[in-house]
C-alpha positions as CSV (number, residue, x, y, z in Angstrom):
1,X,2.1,9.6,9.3
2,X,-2.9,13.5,-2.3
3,X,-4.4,12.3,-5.5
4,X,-5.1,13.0,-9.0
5,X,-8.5,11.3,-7.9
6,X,-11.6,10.4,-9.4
7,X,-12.8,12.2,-12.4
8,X,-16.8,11.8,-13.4
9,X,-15.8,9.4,-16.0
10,X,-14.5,6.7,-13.5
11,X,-17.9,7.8,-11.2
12,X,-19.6,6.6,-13.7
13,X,-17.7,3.7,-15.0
14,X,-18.1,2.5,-10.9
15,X,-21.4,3.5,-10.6
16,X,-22.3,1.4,-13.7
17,X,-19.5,-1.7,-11.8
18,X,-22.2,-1.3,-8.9
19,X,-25.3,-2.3,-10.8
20,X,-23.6,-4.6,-12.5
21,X,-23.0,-7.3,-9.0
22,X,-24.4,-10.5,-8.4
23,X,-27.4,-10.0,-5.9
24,X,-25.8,-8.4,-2.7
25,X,-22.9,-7.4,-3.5
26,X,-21.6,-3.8,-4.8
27,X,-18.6,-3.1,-6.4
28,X,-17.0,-0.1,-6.8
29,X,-13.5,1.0,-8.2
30,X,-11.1,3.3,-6.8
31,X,-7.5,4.3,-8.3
32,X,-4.1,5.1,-6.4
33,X,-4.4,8.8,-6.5
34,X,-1.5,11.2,-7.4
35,X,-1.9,15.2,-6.3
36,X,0.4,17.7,-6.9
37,X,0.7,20.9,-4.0
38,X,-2.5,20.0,-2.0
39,X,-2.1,23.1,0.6
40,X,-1.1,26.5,0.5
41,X,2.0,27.3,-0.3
42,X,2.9,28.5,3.3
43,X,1.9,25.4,4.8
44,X,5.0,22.9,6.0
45,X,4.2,19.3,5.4
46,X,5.8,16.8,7.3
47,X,7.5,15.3,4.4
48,X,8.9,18.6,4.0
49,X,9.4,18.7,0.5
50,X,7.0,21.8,-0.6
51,X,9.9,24.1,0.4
52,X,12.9,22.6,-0.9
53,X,15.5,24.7,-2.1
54,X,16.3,24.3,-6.1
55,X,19.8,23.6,-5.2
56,X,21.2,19.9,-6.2
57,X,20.6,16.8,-3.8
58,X,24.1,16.7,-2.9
59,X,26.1,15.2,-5.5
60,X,23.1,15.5,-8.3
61,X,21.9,17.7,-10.9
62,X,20.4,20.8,-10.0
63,X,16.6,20.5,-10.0
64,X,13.2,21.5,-8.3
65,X,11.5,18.1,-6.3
66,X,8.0,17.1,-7.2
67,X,5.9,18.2,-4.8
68,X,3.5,14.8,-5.9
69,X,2.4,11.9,-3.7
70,X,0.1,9.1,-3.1
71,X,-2.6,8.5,-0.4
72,X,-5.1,5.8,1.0
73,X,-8.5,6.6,0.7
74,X,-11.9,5.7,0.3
75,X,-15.1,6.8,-1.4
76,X,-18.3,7.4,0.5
77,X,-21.5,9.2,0.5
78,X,-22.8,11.7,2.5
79,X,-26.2,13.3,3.4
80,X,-29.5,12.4,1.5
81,X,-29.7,11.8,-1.1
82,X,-26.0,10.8,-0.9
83,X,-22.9,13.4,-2.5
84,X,-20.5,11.3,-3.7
85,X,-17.0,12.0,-1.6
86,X,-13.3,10.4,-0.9
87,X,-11.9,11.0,2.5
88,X,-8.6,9.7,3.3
89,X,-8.2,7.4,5.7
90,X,-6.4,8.1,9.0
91,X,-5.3,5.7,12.1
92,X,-3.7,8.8,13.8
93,X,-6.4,11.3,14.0
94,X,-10.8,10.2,14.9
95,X,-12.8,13.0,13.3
96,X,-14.7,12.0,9.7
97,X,-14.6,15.9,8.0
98,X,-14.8,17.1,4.3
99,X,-15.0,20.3,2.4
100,X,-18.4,22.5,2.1
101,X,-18.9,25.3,-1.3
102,X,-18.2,27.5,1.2
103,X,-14.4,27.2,1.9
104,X,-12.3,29.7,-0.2
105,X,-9.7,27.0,-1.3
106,X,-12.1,25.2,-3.4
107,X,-13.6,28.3,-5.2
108,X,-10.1,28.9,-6.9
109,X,-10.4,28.8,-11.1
110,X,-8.3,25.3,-10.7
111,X,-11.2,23.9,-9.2
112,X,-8.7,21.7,-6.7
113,X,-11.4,20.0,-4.3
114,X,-12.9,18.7,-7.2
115,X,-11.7,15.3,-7.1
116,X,-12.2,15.1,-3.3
117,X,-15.7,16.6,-3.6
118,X,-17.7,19.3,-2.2
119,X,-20.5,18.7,0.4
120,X,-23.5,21.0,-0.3
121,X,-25.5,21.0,3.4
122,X,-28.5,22.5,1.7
123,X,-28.9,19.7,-1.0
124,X,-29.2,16.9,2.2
125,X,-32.7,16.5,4.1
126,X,-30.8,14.6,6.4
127,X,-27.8,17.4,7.3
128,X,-28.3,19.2,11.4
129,X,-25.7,21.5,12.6
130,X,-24.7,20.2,15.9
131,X,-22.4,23.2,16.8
132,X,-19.8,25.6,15.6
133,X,-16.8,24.1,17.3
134,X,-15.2,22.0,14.5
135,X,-11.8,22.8,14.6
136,X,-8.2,20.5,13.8
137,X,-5.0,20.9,13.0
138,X,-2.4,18.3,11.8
139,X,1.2,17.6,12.2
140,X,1.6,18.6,9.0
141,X,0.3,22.0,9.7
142,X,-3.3,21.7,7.9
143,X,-5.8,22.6,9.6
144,X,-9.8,22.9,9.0
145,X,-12.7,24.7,10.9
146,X,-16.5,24.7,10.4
147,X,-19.2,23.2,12.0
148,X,-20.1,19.8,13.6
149,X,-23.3,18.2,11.9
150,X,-25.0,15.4,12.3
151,X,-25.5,13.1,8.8
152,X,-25.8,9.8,7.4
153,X,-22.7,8.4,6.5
154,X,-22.6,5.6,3.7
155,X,-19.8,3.5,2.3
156,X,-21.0,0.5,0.8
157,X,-24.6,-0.4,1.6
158,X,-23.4,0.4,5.2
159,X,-25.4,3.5,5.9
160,X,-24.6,5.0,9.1
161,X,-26.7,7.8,10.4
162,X,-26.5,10.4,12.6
163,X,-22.9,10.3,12.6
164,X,-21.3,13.4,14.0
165,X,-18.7,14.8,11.1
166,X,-17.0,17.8,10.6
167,X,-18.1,20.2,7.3
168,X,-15.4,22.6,6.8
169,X,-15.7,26.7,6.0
170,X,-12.0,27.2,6.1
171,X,-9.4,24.7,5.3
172,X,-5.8,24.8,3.7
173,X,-6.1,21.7,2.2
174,X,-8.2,19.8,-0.3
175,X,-8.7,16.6,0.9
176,X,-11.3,15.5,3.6
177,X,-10.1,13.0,6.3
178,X,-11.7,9.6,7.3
179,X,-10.4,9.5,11.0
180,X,-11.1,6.5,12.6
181,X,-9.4,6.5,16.0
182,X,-10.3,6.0,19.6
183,X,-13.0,8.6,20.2
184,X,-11.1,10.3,22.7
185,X,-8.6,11.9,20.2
186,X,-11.6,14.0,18.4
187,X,-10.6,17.7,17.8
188,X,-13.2,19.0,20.3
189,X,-12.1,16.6,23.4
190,X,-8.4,18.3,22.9
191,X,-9.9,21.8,22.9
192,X,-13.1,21.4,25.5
193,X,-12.3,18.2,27.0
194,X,-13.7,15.1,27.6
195,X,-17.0,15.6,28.3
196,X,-17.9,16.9,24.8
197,X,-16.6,13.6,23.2
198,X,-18.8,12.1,21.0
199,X,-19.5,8.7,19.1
200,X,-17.5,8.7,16.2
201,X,-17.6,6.0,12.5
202,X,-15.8,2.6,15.1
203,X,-18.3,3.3,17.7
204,X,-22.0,3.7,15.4
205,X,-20.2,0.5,13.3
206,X,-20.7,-1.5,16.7
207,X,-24.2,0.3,17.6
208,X,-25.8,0.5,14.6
209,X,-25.0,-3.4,14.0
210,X,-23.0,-3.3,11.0
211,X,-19.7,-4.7,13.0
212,X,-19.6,-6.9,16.6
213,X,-16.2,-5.4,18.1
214,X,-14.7,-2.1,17.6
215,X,-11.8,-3.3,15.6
216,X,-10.0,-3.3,11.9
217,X,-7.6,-5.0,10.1
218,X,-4.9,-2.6,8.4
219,X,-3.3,-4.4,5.2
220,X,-1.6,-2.0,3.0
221,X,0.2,-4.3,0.6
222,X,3.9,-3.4,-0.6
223,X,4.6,0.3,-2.3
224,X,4.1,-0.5,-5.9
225,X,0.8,-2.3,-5.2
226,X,-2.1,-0.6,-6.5
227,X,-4.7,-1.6,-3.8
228,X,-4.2,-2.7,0.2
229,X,-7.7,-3.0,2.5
230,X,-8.8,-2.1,5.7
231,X,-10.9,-5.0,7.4
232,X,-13.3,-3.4,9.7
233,X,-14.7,-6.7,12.3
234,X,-12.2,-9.1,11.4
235,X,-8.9,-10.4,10.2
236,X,-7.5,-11.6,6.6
237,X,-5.3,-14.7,7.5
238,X,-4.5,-15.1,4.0
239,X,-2.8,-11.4,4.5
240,X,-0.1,-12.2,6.7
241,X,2.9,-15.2,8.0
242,X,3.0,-16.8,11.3
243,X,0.8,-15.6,14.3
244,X,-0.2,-12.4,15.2
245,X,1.7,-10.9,18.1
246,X,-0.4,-8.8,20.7
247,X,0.7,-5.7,22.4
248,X,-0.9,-3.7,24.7
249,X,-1.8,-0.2,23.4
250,X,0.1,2.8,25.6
251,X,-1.6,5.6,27.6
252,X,-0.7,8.9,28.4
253,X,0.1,9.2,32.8
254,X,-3.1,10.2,33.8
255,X,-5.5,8.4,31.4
256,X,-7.0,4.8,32.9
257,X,-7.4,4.1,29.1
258,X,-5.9,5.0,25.4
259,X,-7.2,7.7,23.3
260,X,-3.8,6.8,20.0
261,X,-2.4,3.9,18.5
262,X,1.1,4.2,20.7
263,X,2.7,0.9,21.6
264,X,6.1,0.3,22.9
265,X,9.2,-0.3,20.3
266,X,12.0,-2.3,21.5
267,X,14.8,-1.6,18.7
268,X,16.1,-1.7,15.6
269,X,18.2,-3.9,13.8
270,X,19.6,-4.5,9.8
271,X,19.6,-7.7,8.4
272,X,21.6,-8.3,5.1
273,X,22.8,-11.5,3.7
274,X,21.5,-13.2,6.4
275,X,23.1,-11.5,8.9
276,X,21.7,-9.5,11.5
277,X,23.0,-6.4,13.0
278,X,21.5,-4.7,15.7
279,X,21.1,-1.2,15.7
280,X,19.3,-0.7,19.2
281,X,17.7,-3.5,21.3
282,X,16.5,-1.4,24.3
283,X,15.0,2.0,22.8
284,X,11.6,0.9,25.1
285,X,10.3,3.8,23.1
286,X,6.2,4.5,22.5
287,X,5.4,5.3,18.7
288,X,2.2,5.9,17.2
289,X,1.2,3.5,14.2
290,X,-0.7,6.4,11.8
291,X,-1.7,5.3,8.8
292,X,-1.7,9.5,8.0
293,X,1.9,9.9,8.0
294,X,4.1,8.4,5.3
295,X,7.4,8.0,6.6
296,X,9.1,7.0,10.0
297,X,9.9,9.2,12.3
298,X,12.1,8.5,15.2
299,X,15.6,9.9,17.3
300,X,18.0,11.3,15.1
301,X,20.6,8.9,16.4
302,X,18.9,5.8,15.5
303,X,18.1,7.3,11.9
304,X,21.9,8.3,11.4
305,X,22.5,4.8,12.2
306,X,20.3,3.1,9.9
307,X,21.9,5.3,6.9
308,X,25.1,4.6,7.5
309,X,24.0,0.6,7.2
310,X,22.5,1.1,4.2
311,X,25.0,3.9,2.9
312,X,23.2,6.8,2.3
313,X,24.3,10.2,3.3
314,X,23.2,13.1,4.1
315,X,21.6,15.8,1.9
316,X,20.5,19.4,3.4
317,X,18.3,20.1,0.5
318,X,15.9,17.1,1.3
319,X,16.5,17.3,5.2
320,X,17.4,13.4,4.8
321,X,19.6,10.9,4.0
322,X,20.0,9.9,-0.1
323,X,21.5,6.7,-1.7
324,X,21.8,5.5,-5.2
325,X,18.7,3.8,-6.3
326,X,20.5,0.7,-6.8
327,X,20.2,0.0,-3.1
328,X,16.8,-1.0,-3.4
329,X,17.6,-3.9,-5.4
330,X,19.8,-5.1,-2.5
331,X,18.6,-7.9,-0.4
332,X,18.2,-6.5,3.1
333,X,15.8,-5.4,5.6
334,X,15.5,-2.8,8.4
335,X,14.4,-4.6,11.4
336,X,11.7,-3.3,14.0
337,X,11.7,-5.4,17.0
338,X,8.6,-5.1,19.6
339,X,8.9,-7.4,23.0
340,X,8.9,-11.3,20.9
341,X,8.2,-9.5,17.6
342,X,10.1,-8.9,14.6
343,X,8.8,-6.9,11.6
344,X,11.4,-6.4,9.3
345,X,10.3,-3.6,6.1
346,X,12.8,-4.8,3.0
347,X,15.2,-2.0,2.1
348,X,13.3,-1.7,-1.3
349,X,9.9,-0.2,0.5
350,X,12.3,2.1,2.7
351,X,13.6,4.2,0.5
352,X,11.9,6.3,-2.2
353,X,13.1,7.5,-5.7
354,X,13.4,11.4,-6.0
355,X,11.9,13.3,-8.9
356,X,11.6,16.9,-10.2
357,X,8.6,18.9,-10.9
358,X,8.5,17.6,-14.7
359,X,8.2,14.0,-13.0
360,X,12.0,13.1,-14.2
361,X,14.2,11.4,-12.0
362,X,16.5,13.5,-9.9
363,X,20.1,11.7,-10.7
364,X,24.0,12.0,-8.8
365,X,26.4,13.6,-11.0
366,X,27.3,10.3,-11.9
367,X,24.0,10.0,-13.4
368,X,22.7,7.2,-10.7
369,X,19.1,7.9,-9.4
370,X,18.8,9.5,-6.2
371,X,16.6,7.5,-3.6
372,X,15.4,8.8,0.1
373,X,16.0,6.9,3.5
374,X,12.3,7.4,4.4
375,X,13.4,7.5,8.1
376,X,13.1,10.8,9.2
377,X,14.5,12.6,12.4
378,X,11.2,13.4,14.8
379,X,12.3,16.3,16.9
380,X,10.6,18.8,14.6
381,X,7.7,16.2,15.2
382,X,7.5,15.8,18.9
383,X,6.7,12.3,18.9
384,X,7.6,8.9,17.4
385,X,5.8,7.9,14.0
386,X,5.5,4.7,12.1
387,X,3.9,5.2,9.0
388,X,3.0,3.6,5.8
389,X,7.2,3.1,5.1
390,X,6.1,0.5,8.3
391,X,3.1,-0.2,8.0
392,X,3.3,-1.5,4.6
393,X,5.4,-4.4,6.2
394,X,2.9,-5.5,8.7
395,X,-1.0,-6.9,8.4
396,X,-2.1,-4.5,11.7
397,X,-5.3,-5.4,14.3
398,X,-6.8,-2.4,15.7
399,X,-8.7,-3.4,18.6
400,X,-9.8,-0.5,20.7
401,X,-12.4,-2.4,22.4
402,X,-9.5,-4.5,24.1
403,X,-6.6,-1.7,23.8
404,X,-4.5,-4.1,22.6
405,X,-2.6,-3.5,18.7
406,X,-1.7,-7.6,17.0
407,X,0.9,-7.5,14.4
408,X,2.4,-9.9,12.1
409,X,4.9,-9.7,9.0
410,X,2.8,-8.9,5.9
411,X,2.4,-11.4,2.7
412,X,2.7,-9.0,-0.3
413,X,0.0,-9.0,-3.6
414,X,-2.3,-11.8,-2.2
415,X,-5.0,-12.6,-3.9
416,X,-6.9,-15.3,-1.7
417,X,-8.8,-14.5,1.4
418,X,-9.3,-16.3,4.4
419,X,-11.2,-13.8,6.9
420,X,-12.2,-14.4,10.3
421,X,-15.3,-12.2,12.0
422,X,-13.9,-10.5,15.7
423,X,-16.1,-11.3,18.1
424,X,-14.4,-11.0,21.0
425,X,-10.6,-10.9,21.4
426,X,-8.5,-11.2,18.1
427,X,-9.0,-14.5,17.0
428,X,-5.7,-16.7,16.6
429,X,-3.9,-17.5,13.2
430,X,-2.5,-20.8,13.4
431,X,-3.3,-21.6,9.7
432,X,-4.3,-20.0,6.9
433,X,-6.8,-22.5,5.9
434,X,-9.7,-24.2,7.3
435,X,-13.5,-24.8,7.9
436,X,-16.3,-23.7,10.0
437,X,-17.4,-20.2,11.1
438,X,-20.5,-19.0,9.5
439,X,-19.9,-15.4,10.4
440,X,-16.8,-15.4,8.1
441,X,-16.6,-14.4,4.7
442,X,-13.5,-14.0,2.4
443,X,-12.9,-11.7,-0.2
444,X,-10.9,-10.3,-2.7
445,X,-9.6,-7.4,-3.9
446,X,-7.1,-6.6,-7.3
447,X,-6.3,-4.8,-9.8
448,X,-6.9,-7.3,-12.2
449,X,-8.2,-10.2,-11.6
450,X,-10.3,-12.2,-8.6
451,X,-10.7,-15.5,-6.1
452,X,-13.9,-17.0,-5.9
453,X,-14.5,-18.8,-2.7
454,X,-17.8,-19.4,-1.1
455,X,-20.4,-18.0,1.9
456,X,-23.2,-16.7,3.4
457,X,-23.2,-13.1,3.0
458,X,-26.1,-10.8,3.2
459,X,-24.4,-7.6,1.1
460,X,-20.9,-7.2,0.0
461,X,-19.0,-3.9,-1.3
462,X,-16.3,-4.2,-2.9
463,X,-14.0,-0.2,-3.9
464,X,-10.7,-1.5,-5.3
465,X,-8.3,-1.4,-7.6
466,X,-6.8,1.6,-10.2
467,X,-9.1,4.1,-11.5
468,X,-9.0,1.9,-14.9
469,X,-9.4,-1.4,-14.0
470,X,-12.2,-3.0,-11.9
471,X,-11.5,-5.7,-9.5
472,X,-14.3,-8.5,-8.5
473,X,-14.3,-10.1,-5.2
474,X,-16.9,-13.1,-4.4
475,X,-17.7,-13.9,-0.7
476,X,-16.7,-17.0,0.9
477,X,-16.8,-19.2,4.1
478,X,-13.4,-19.5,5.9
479,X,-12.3,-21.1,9.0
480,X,-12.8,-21.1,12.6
481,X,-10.4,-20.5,15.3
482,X,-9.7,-19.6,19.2
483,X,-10.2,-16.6,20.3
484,X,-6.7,-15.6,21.3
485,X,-3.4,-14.3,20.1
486,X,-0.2,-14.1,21.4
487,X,0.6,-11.7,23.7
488,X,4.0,-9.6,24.0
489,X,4.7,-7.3,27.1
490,X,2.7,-4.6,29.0
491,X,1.1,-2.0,28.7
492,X,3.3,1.2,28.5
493,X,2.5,4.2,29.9
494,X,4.3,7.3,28.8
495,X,5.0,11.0,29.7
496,X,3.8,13.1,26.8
497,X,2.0,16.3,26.3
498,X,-0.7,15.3,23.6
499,X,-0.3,17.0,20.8
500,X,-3.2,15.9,18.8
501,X,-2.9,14.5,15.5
502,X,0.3,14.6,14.2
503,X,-0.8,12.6,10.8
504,X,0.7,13.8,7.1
505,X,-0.9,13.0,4.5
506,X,1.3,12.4,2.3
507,X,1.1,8.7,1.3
508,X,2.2,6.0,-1.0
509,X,0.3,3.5,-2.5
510,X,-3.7,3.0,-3.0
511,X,-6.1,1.3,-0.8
512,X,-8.8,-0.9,-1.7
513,X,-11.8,-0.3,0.0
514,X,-14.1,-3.8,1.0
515,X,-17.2,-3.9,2.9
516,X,-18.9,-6.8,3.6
517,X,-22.1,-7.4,6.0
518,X,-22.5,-11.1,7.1
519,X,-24.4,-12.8,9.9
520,X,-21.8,-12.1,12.4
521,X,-20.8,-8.9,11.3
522,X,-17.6,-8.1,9.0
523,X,-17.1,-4.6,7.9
524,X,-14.1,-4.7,5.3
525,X,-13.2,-1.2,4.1
């Protein structure tokens, strides 16, 4: 499931944000990044749009699509002293790698890692080659190979060291990746197996103190937000309605535990004036929630069914099914239903204007905008995907300590913060509100403005917001609750040849990037 990113000017408009924090905290701004043709031109990206044929959506003017798109990502520091990098951030894959001077794509005239970065090994005292194993390929059909090293790893005043990362030689595309799934899904367990699995960015979190659980909050806000957060040792329950539903995370037949973020999806369903239609109720299906891949993909039935709810047909030059634009003004909701949970994504965050290369909107021949259903058939994928067209519409737990994935419907542009430390199971969300927990600290994150609540932090990082406008966030105490969630099904386990990471990167939206140390141990990234 790239950017027009950073340019030294904003580097040093958040450097000079940093110095500028009440003692401990550190704020730093980051911007919803825009990117046009990130890989080579023979690489096939999931969304599939690099190779689309100039010929008119079906019933619109002839033009060529924009190859641009949006990702989540976070800025970081590596080696010592530390070379300023942003890594995207990936649920669907668990290797942390970025580019070195060495690979050829970034020593083109157009200069196109520089907004991502280049790593420099001989600049860091603190850089050890580990091996020259480092290879991984994507769904999307990037792919990058180097060497494993050893380094310290730093986002916020977190420094992590001796974490194992991956410095790339050889890449086809620009963009480093902040994977931060279950260990067992690293490149070199796929190719050498298990016994050369190694403690990735979730695990030294947890050793090196900096976090209690190996767990994180996934909150990307709705798709014209410019900033969404990733919570790592705790839960926002200002972020979210209701209580958060647990399921149990699926395995692969063979494995006695998860190494992906599958769980079982029931159906679907359309809701539209208040009336609820179901589309499937018994798919019993496993998908992988990857915050790497932008749109949806599941069977081509199910997707055919969906369009035809919403009205949008289908168009061979995007692969997909278009509708007028107007259809994202209507009032309606595609419905994901998971054992006694509902998540429903409004129609408006499941479709996607189309635009050409000159950024102009691609329009019918009646001169109505062109939208995509971003539901997407998986069989060229070989798995089932929810990405960011889904999980946009939930606040998601990722708790690989206890295998188990809570979700709950997502509150859009929230400002307040009510965060809970995990210290053991995901704790419950009965209210929003409350009293109690000194390991808890809230904090916020916005384009433009901020909440000031109060706490007991020891340092606080705040990367948020557009490239232009700085956000401020002020830590706070928040309540305390049980230590349990409730729970929907069992554990699913499913016949499938893993296939790695299958994660695009192609993404909507910007992420803001929190971290927060406090006596119990919140991580917010």
């Amino acid at each position: 499931m790239k950017h027009t990113l950073l340019s030294a000017a904003v580097l040093a408009a958040a450097a000079g944000a940093a110095a500028s924090q009440v003692a401990g905290t550190l704020q730093f701004d980051i911007g919803r990044a825009k990117r046009s043709t990130p890989y080579e031109p023979t690489v096939e990206r999931m969304r599939r749009r690099n190779h689309l044929r100039t010929r008119a959506v079906d019933g619109t003017v002839s033009k060529a699509l924009d190859n641009d798109y949006y990702l989540y990502y976070a800025n970081v520091t590596v080696g010592t002293p530390g070379q300023s990098l942003r890594l995207q951030i990936d649920t669907g894959s668990s290797d942390i790698w970025f580019q070195s001077g060495e690979n050829e794509v970034c020593q083109k005239s157009s200069d196109p890692c520089a907004d991502s970065g280049i790593f420099e090994p001989d600049d860091s005292s603190t850089y050890s080659v580990v091996s020259s194993d480092f290879s991984i390929q994507y769904g999307d059909y990037s792919y990058a190979k180097g060497v494993y090293a050893t380094e310290t790893f730093t986002i916020g005043s977190a420094s992590v060291t001796n974490l194992t990362v991956g410095v790339a030689t050889d890449a086809n595309a620009t963009d480093g990746i902040m994977g931060i799934g279950y260990a067992g899904n690293e490149a070199i367990v796929a190719s050498k197996g298990s016994s050369y699995e190694y403690n990735n960015l979730p695990d030294l979190l947890v050793s090196q103190g900096f976090i209690a659980t190996r767990a994180y909050s996934l909150w990307l806000n709705d798709q014209e937000a410019s900033t969404g957060s990733v919570l790592f040792g705790g839960i926002d329950r200002s972020k979210f309605s209701g209580e958060l539903v647990s399921l149990p995370i699926d395995t692969y037949y063979g494995e006695s535990s998860p190494t992906e973020f599958y769980v079982t999806l029931d159906g679907f369903g359309y809701t539209s004036d208040s009336k609820e239609t179901q589309v499937s109720d018994s798919l019993d299906t496993a998908v992988l929630l990857d915050s790497g891949t932008s749109f949806c993909y599941v069977d081509s039935e199910i997707v055919a069914a969906i369009a035809k709810l919403t009205g949008a047909v289908y168009s061979s030059d995007v692969d997909g099914y278009v509708q007028t634009c107007d259809v994202m003004n209507v009032d309606a909701s595609i419905d994901f239903y998971f054992s006694n949970l509902t998540i429903k994504v409004p129609i408006a965050n499941i479709f996607y204007p189309l635009t050409d290369t000159a950024g102009e909107a691609i329009t019918f021949t009646s001169g109505e905008a062109a939208c995509q259903l971003s539901m997407m058939d998986n069989s060229d994928v070989g798995t089932s995907i929810l990405g960011d067209t889904f999980l946009r519409a939930a606040y998601v737990v990722y708790d690989l300590d206890n295998a188990v994935i809570a979700m709950a419907q997502t509150k859009y542009n929230v400002t307040d913060t009510d965060i809970v430390a995990i210290t053991g199971t995901i704790p419950a969300s009965a209210s929003a509100t409350g009293s109690g927990a000194s390991a808890v600290v809230s904090a916020s994150a916005s384009e433009t403005g901020d909440s000031t609540k109060t706490s007991s932090v020891t340092a606080s990082i705040i990367i948020s917001g557009s490239s232009s406008s700085a956000a401020n966030s002020s830590a706070t105490s928040s309540s305390s609750s049980s230590d349990s969630t409730a729970s929907a099904g069992a554990a699913n386990t499913f016949l499938s040849a893993s296939t790695g990471s299958v994660a695009t990167r192609a993404i909507l939206g910007s992420l803001a990037v929190v971290f927060v140390t406090v006596a119990g141990g919140v991580l917010v990234l």
